[in-house]
C-alpha positions as CSV (number, residue, x, y, z in Angstrom):
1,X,84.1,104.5,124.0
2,X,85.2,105.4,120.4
3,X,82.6,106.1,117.8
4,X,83.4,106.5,114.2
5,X,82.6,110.1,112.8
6,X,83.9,112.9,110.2
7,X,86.3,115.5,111.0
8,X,86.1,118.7,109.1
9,X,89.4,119.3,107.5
10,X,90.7,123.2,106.3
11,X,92.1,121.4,102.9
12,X,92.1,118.5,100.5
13,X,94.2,117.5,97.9
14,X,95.5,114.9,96.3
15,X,98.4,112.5,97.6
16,X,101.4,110.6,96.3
17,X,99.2,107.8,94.8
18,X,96.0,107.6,93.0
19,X,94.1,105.9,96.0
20,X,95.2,108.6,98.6
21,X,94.1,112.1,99.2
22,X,96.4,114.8,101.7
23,X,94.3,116.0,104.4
24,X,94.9,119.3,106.3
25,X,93.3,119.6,109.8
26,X,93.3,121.6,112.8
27,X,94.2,120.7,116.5
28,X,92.5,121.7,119.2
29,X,94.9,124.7,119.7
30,X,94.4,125.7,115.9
31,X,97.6,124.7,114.3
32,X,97.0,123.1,111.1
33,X,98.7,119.3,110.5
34,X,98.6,117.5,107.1
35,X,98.3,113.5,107.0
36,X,97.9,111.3,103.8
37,X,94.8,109.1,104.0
38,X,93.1,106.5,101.6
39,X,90.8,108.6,99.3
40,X,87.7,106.2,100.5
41,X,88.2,107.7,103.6
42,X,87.4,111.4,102.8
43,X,84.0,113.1,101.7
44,X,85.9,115.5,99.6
45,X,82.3,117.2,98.5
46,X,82.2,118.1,102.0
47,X,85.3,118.7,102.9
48,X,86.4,116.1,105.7
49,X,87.4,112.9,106.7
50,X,86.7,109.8,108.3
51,X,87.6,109.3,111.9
52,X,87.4,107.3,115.0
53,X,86.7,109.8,118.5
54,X,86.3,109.9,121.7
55,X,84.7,112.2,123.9
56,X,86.9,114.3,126.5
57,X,84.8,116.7,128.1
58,X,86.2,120.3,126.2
59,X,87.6,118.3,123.6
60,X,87.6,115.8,121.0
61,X,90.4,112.7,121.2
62,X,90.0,112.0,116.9
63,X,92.3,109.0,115.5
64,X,92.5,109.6,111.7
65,X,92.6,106.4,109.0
66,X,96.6,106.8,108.3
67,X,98.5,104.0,108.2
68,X,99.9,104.3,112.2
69,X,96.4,105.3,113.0
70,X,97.4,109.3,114.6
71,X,95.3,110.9,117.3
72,X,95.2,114.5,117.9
73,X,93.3,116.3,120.0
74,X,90.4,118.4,117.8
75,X,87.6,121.1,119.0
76,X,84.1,119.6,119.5
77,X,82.7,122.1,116.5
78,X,85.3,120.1,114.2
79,X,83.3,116.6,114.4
80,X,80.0,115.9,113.2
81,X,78.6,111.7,113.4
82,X,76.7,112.1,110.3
């Protein structure tokens, strides 16, 4: 079942367009991945964004809000659902 949640991301800053924000997050193994995401997306006071998941025992299957919808594999620390 895939719940909607917010992945804590090690960076933020702004895109290519107004309405979009770069994101930098970490995989499960710890290397870092950038994605551009809409800006309504991300809690930049925070410091994450907005994700689908799904629970996989020792880790976290997280499917972030960019265009082809991306999944990577995140550590269970790295999600919170509020």
């Amino acid at each position: 079942m895939i719940k909607s949640g917010w992945l804590q991301c090690e960076c933020i800053v702004r895109g290519m367009f107004s309405d979009e924000l770069a994101v930098v997050v970490a995989r499960s193994n710890g290397v870092q991945e950038s994605y551009f995401v809409l800006a309504e997306d991300v809690d930049r006071e925070r410091g994450r964004v907005r994700v689908g998941f799904r629970d996989a025992g020792a880790l976290i299957w997280a499917t972030l809000p960019t265009p082809d919808q991306v999944t990577i594999p995140v550590q269970k620390s790295h999600v919170a659902t509020s």
